[in-house]
Structure formats: structure tokens, C-alpha cells
C-alpha positions as CSV (number, residue, x, y, z in Angstrom):
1,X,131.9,92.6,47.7
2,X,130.0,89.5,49.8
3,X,133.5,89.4,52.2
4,X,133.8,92.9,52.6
5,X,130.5,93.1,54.1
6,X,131.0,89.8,56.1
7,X,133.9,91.8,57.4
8,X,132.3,95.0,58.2
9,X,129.7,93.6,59.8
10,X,131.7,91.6,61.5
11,X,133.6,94.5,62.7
12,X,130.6,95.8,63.6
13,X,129.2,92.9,65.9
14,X,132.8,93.0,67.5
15,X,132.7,96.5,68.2
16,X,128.7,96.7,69.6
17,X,129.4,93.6,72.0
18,X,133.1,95.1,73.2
19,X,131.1,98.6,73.7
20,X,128.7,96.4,75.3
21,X,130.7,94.2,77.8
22,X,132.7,97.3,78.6
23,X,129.1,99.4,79.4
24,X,128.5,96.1,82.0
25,X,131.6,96.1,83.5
26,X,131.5,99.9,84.0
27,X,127.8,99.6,85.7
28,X,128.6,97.2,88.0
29,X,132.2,98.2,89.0
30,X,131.2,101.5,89.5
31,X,127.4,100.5,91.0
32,X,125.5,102.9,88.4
33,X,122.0,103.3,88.7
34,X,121.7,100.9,91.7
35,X,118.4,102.8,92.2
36,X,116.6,102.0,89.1
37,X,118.5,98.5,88.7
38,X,115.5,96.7,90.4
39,X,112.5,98.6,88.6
40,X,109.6,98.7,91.1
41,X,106.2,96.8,90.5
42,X,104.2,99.0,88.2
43,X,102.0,100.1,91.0
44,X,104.5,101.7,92.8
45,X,105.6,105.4,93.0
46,X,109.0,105.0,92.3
47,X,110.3,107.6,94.4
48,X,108.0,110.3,92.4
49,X,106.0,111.5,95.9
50,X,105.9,115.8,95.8
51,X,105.3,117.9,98.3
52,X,101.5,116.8,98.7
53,X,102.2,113.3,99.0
54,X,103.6,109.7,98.2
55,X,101.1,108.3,95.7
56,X,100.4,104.6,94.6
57,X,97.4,105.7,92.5
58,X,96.7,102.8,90.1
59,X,93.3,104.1,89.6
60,X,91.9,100.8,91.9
61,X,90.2,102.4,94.0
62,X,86.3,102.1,94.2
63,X,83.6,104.0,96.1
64,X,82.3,102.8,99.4
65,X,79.3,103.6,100.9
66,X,80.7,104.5,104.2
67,X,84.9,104.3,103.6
68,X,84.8,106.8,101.6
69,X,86.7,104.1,99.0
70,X,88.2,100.9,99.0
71,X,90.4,98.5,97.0
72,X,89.0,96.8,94.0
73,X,89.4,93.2,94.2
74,X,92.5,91.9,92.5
75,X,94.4,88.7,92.7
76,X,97.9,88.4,94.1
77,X,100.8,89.6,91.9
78,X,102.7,86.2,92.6
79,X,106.6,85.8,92.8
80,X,108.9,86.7,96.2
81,X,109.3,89.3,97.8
82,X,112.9,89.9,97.8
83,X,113.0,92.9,100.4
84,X,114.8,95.8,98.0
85,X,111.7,96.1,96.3
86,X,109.8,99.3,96.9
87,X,107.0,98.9,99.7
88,X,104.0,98.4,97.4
89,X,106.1,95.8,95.4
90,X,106.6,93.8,99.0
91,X,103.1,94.0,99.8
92,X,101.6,93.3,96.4
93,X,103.7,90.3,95.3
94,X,102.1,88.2,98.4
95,X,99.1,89.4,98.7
96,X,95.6,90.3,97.1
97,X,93.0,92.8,97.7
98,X,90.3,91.1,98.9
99,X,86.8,90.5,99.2
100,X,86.5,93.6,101.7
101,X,88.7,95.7,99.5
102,X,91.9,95.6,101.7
103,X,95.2,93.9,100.5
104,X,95.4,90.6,102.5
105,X,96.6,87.0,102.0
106,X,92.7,86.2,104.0
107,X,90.4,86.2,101.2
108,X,87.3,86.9,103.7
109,X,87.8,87.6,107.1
110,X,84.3,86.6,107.8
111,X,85.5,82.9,107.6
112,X,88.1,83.1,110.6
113,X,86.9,81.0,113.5
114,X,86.9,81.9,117.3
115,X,89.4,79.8,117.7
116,X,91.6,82.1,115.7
117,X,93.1,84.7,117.3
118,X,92.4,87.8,115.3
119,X,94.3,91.0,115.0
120,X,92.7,94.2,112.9
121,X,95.1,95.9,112.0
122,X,94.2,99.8,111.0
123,X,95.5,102.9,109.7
124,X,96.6,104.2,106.4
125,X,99.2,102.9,104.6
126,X,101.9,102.7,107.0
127,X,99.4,100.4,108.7
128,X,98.2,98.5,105.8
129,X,102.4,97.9,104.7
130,X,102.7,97.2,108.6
131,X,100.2,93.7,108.2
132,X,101.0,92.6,104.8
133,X,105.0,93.0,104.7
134,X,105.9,91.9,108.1
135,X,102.4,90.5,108.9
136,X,104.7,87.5,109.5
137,X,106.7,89.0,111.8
138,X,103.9,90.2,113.7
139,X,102.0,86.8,114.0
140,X,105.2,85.5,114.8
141,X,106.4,88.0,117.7
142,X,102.9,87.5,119.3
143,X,103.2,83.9,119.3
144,X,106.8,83.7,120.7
145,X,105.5,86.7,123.4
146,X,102.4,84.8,124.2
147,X,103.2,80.8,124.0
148,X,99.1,80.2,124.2
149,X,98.8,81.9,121.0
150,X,100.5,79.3,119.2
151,X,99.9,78.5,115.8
152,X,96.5,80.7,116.3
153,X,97.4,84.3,115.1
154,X,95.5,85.8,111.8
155,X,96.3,89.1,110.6
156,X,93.7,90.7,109.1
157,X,94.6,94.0,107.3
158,X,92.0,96.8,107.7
159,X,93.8,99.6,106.7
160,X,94.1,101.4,103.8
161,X,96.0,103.8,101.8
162,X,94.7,107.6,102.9
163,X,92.5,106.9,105.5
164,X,92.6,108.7,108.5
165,X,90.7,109.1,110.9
166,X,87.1,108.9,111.2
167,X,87.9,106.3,108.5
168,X,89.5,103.2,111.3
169,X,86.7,104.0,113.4
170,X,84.2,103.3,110.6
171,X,86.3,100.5,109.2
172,X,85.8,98.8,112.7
173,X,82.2,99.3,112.8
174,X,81.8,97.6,109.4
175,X,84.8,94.8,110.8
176,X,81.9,94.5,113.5
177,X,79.3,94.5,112.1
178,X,80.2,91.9,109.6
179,X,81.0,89.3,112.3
180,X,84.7,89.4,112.1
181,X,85.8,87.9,115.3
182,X,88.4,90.0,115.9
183,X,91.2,89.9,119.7
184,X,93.0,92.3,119.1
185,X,92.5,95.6,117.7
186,X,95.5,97.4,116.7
187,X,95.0,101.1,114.8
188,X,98.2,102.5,113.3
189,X,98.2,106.3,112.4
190,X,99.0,109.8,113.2
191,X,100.6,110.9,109.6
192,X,97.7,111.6,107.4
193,X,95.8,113.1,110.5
194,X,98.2,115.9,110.7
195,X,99.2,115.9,106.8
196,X,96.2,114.6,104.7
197,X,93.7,116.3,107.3
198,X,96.0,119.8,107.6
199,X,96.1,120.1,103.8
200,X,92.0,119.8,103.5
201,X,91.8,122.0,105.9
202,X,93.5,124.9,105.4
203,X,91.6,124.2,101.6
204,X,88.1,124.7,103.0
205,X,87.3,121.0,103.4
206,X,86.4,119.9,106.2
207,X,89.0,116.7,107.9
208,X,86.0,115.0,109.2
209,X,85.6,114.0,105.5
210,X,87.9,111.3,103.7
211,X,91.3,112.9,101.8
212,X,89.9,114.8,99.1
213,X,92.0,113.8,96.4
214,X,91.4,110.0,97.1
215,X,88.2,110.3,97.0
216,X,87.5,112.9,94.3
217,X,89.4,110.0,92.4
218,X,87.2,107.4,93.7
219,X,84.4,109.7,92.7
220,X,84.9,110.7,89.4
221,X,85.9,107.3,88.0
222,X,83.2,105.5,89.8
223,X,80.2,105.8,87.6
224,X,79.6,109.3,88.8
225,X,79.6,110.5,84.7
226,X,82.8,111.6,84.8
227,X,83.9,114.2,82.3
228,X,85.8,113.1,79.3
229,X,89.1,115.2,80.1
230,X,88.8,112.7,83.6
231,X,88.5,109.7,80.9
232,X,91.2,111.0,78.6
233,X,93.8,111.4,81.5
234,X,92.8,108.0,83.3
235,X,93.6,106.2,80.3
236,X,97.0,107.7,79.9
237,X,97.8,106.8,83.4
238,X,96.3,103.1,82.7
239,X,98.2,102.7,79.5
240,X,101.3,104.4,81.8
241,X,101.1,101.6,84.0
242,X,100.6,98.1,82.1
243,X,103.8,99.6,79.7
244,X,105.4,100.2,83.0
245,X,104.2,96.4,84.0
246,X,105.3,95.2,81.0
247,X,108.8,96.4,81.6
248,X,108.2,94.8,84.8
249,X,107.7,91.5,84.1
250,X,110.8,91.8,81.3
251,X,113.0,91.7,83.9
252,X,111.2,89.2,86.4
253,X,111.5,86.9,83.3
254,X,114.2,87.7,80.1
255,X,117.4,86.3,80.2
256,X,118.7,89.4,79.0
257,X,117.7,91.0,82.4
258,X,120.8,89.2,84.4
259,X,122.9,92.1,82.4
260,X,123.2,95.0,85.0
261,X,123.4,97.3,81.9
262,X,120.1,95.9,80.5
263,X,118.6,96.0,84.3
264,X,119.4,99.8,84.3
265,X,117.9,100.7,80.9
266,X,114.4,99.1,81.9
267,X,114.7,100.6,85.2
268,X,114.8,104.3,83.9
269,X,112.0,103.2,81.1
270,X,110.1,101.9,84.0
271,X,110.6,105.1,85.7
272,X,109.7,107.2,83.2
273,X,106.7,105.5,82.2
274,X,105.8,106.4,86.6
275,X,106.2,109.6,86.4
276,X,104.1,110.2,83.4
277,X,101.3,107.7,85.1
278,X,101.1,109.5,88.4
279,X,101.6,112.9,86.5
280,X,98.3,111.9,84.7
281,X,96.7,110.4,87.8
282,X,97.4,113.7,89.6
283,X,95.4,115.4,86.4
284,X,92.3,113.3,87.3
285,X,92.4,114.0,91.0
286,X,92.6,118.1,90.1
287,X,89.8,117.6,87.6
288,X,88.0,115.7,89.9
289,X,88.2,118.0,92.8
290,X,87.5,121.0,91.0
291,X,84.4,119.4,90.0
292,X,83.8,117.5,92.9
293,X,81.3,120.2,95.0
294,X,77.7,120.9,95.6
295,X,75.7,117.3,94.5
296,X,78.5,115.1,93.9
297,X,80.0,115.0,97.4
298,X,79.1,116.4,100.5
299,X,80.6,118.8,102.0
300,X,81.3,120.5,105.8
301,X,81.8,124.6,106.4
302,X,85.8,124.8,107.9
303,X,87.1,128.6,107.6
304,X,90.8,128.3,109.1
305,X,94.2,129.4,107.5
306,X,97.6,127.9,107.1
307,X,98.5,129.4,110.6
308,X,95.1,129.0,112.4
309,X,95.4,127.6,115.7
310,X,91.6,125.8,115.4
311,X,92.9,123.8,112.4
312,X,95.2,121.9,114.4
313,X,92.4,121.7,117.6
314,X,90.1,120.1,114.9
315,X,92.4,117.8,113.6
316,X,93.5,116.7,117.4
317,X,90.2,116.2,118.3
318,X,88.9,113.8,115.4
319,X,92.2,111.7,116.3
320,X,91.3,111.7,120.1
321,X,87.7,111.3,119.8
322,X,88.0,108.2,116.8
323,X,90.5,106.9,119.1
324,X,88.4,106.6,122.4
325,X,85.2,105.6,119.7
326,X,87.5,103.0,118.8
327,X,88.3,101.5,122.4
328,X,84.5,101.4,123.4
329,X,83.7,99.6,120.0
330,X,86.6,97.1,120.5
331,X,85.6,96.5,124.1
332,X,81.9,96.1,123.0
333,X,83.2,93.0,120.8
334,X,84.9,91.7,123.4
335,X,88.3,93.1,122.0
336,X,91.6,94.6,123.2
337,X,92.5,98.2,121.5
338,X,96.2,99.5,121.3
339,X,96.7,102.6,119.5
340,X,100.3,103.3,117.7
341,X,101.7,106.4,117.1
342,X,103.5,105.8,113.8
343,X,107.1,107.0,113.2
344,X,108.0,109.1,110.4
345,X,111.3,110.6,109.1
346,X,110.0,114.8,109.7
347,X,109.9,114.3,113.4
348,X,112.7,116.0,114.8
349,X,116.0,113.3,115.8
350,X,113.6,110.6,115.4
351,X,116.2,108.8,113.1
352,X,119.7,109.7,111.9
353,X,119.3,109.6,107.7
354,X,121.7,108.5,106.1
355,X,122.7,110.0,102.3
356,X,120.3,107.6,100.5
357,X,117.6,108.5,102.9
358,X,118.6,112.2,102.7
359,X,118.4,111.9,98.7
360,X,115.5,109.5,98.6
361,X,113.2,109.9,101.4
362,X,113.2,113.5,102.6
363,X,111.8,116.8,101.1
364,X,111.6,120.0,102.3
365,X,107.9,121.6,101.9
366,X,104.5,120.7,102.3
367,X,105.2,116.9,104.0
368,X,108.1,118.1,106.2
369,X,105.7,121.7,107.2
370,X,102.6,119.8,108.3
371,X,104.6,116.6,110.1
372,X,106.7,119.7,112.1
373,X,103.7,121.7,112.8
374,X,101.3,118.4,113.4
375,X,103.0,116.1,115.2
376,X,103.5,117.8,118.4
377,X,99.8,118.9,118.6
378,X,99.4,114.8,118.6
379,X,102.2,115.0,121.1
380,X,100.0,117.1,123.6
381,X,96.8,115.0,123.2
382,X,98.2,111.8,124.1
383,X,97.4,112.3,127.8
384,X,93.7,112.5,126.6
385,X,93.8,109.2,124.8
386,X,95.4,107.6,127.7
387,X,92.9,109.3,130.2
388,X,90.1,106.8,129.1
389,X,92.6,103.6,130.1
390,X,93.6,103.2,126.3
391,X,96.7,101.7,125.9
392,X,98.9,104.1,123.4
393,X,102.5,104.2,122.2
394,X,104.2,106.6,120.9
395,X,106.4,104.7,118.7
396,X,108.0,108.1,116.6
397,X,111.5,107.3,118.0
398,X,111.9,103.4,117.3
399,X,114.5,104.4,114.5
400,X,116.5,106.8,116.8
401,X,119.8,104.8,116.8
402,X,119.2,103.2,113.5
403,X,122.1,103.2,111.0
404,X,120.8,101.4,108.2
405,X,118.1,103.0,105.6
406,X,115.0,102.1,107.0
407,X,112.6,105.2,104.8
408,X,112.0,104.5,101.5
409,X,110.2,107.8,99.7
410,X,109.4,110.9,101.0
411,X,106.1,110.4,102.4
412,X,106.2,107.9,105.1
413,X,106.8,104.2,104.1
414,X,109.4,101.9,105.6
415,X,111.4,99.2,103.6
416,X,111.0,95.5,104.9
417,X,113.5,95.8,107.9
418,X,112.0,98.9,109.0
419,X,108.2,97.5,109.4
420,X,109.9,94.2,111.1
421,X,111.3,96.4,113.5
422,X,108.3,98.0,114.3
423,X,106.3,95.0,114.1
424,X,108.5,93.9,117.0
425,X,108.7,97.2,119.1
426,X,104.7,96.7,119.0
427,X,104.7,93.3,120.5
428,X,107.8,94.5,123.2
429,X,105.9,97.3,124.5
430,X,102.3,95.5,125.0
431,X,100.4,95.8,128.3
432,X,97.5,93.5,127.5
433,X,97.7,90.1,128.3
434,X,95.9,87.8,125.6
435,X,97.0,84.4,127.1
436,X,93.6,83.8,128.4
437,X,92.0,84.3,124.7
């Protein structure tokens, strides 16, 4: 009896690592999964943005007093950034969130010296994944541009995920007011203007406001007694995520992760355990804005539809007027201000996309509608931003003969070689001439 079991289950062991070996060399002959073979940090969206828009809602965001919200502090995530990673993954491994709430290597910007030569960088996210992916890049295009700068260039990140504009303006009155001794002044934006700000709108909020669903978050997990249906569904997504993490760092550090069969499993558990986090995080933002009127946050009379021409003057005109607010702040700290116009995959031939891109990084709907119907409106009000002597770029078509994937979800967010090249088309195409800084 003992060597008929021996045998069977060595049959057995024969048979589960042939089926296995033959499962490896059929993944990476035939490159399966190649999407989900590198699992994204836990804090990323995987690919899951919908038609409202690409979310990276761990739940770490705080209330600020005059943000709207901010980062809470965390340490870095260690390790290197390898480049294939998704954008949150690039940014997070190298950096933390810092003392001011904004993901940074600079624990406190209040510590750089005048001798430094400081760039703010602000916007949303673009921006933010703009200073801490290729903040390098940027510090190093400067320096080579500018020979007296080097050796002497500090990024300092100032831009956040979802903020739009009044939000930079304010960020650079609290940057001032803090004794930041910032150059250069350097606001990214133009996408959640015309997307975050359209979408309030045309849902009776007012865009002069912060994006309603980041900070209804903010609000109802931020001491405000938020109900217990808000509790039940943040701790899903929090229990979502450190599972998701855990698969994470699995792969960073198991053996068994050099299998291309093992990577893929992980990389659809990992994926799965996203979805159902931001699937829960969108539950707490819908709770939370349904609950979120009257005392809780404050609140602005807008009465425009979908098709209402005064939407898209309102939205212009925050964007113009935080713009120019911006400029006579900077050049009342004895700053230079440059304003980007960032590119994004729904303007119209702004890059070719490639299948990936096509299947990974563009969605009809809600994204693709307000981009369309937005960006041309910012477009037109260029002139008024340059009429005040503001230097502006309209970098939308950096990506025109670009090949290569270069958008990684369907919002907005580049990979590594796409914010490297515009990190470099910034420095190419600047007027201002620090040398004497």
C-alpha cells in the first residue's frame, strides 16, 4: 500500500510541476498578462479610472483649512522605481508626503536656503507626478540650460491630486506665507479646470469650490461624525488596499515571484482587490456628497446645464483670473511665474495612440466630453493670460509625433518617459532668464 501511494503521489508531483513549467513557458512565450505581470503599488488605480475620473483614493487625505485637503504625512515607500510601474508607484517608491502634505523627497520646504534655487511646482496631479517622477530631470535640464544654477536646484512639489484652480493660487499664498524662498514658480494645469470644475458645475456646485468628491471624502472621514455606512465602506476599502499591499510586497520580495506564471496570478489578485477598494472608496465619496450640504460645507448658488455657455465662461475665468493672481503673488516674492498648459490624450491629434494606449488610456464619455468641450475654451483665453506679460505654454501637442506609449490610464497621467519629456519641453521653451539668481 506505502509504494503505491509513494507512486501516486509521485505521479502527482510530476504531473503538477510539468502542468506547471508548461503554464510558465506558455506565459512568457506568448507574453500573457504583460499588464498585470508587474502588480501596481497598492495605492494605485490600476487602470480602474470611469468616466468621472482616474482615482488614487487611499483615503490619505486630510482637511485643510484653506486647501480644501491635503496629504497626510507618510514616509517613503522605499525600493526603485523601475519606470513600468504605474505613475503613483514611480512617485511613491521615492518619495514621502511631507510635512506640508504634498509628496516630496524635501521633508520641509521651510528649511531651503536662499542660496537654493527653488522651483514650486503646482497643479493637480499631472503637476505633482511632473516634480516627483522626473523632478530629476527637471533640476537637471535647468542646470544644464542655466550653467549658474549648478548644483543649486530644489524642487519643491506643491501640487496635489484634484486641485484646480483657485486651489495653486491658495497653495502659493500659504508657500508664501510660510517663508518658502521660492525662484521659480511653475503651475501645471488645465485638465481638472475643464473636467473636475465642468462636472461640479453642471451638478449645482459651484467650481470656485475644491472637487466635490475629494473633499466630501476629506470631509466625511475627517472628524466631521461621519455616518457609520461612511465607516463601514472606508474600512472595506482600507482592508482592500493593505491585502492589495500585501500582494505587493509578495512579489517585491518571494522567490517564487521570478515565475512569470506566479507574477500573473498576484497581478490579477492585486487587481481585483483595486477595483473592490476604489469601488468602496467611490461609495464613501457618494455617501459623503449626498450628505455633504447645508452646515457641513459651504456652498455657492451656480444654475447652468450640461450645454450652458456661462459654465464654460466661469470655468475660463477662475483659470485666467488664479493665473494672473498667481503672477502678481510670485512677483511680490520676488519670483518668476510660468504657466503650463498640460497635455492630455482627448485633445484632438495631440498624440497618435498606439493599441495599448487605445485599450488602456482612452474612454469614450464623461473625460473625453468635458476635455473636447473644455479645452478649446482654455484655448481662446490664452491671449488673456499672456495680456498681463505672463509667460504661458501651451504644451497640449508635445506628444504629436510620439510613437511610443507615453498615457498610462484614462484620465490624464503620463508614464516615466512621457513626464521627462515634458520636463524637458518646459525648460526648452523658457523665456525667463534665472542666471542672475
Amino acid at each position: 500500500m506505502a509504494p503505491q501511494l509513494l507512486r501516486n503521489s509521485i505521479w502527482l508531483a510530476s504531473t503538477l510541476g510539468l502542468a506547471f513549467v508548461a503554464s510558465e513557458v506558455a506565459v512568457r512565450v506568448l507574453d500573457l498578462g504583460a499588464d498585470v505581470r508587474r502588480p501596481p503599488h497598492a495605492g494605485a488605480s490600476a487602470g480602474l479610472a470611469d468616466d468621472e475620473e482616474a482615482r488614487r483614493n487611499d483615503l490619505g487625505r486630510q482637511i485643510h483649512p484653506y486647501l480644501g485637503w491635503s496629504r497626510r504625512p507618510r514616509p517613503s515607500d522605499g525600493g526603485e522605481a523601475d519606470g513600468a510601474s504605474a505613475p503613483a508607484a514611480l512617485a511613491r517608491r521615492h518619495t514621502r508626503v511631507n510635512a506640508l502634505g504634498f509628496e516630496s523627497r524635501i521633508e520641509d520646504y521651510r528649511a531651503l536656503s536662499e542660496r537654493d534655487y527653488v522651483v514650486g511646482v503646482f497643479g493637480g496631479s499631472v503637476a505633482s507626478q511632473l516634480a516627483t517622477i522626473a523632478g530629476d530631470e527637471l533640476a537637471a535640464a535647468l542646470e544644464g540650460r542655466f550653467p549658474s544654477l549648478a548644483g543649486r536646484v530644489a524642487i519643491a512639489n506643491l501640487a496635489s491630486a484634484g486641485y484646480k484652480q483657485p486651489q495653486q493660487a491658495i497653495a502659493l499664498v500659504e508657500a508664501i506665507e510660510l517663508g518658502i524662498p521660492l525662484d521659480l514658480v511653475l503651475n501645471v494645469d488645465g485638465f481638472n479646470e475643464v473636467h473636475l470644475g465642468a462636472r461640479d458645475a453642471r451638478a449645482g456646485h459651484h467650481p470656485f469650490f475644491p472637487s466635490r468628491s475629494h473633499y466630501s471624502a476629506a470631509v466625511a472621514l475627517g472628524g466631521v461624525a461621519p455616518s457609520q455606512d461612511e465607516l463601514l465602506h472606508a474600512g472595506r476599502a482600507i482592508d482592500a488596499r493593505r491585502r492589495a499591499e500585501a500582494v505587493r510586497h509578495f512579489v517585491a520580495t518571494s522567490a517564487w515571484a521570478r515565475s512569470a506564471l506566479v507574477r500573473w496570478i498576484a497581478g490579477l489578485r492585486q487587481r481585483a482587490l483595486l477595483e473592490r477598494a476604489v469601488a468602496e472608496e467611490m461609495r464613501v465619496e457618494a455617501l459623503a456628497a449626498k450628505g455633504a450640504g447645508g452646515a457641513r460645507v459651504a456652498q455657492l448658488p451656480i444654475d447652468c446645464g450640461a450645454d450652458d455657455p456661462r459654465c464654460g465662461d466661469v470655468l475660463v475665468d477662475l483659470w485666467v483670473r488664479g493665473s494672473r493672481m498667481m503672477a502678481a503673488l510670485s512677483r511680490a516674492a520676488g519670483a518668476d511665474y510660468v504657466h503650463v498648459l498640460q497635455p492630455n490624450q482627448y485633445v484632438p491629434g495631440s498624440k497618435p495612440l498606439d493599441a495599448q494606449e487605445r485599450a488602456n488610456a482612452y474612454r469614450e464619455g464623461g473625460l473625453q466630453q468635458n476635455v473636447a468641450w473644455g479645452y478649446p475654451l482654455l484655448f481662446d483665453a490664452i491671449p488673456r493670460i499672456e495680456a498681463g506679460g505672463i509667460e504661458f505654454h501651451d504644451l497640449t501637442r508635445i506628444f504629436v509625433d510620439r510613437q511610443e506609449p507615453i498615457y498610462v490610464d484614462v484620465c490624464c497621467h503620463y508614464n516615466r518617459a512621457g513626464n521627462v519629456v515634458l520636463a524637458r519641453s518646459i525648460v526648452e521653451q523658457l523665456r525667463i532668464d534665472p542666471g542672475g539668481r
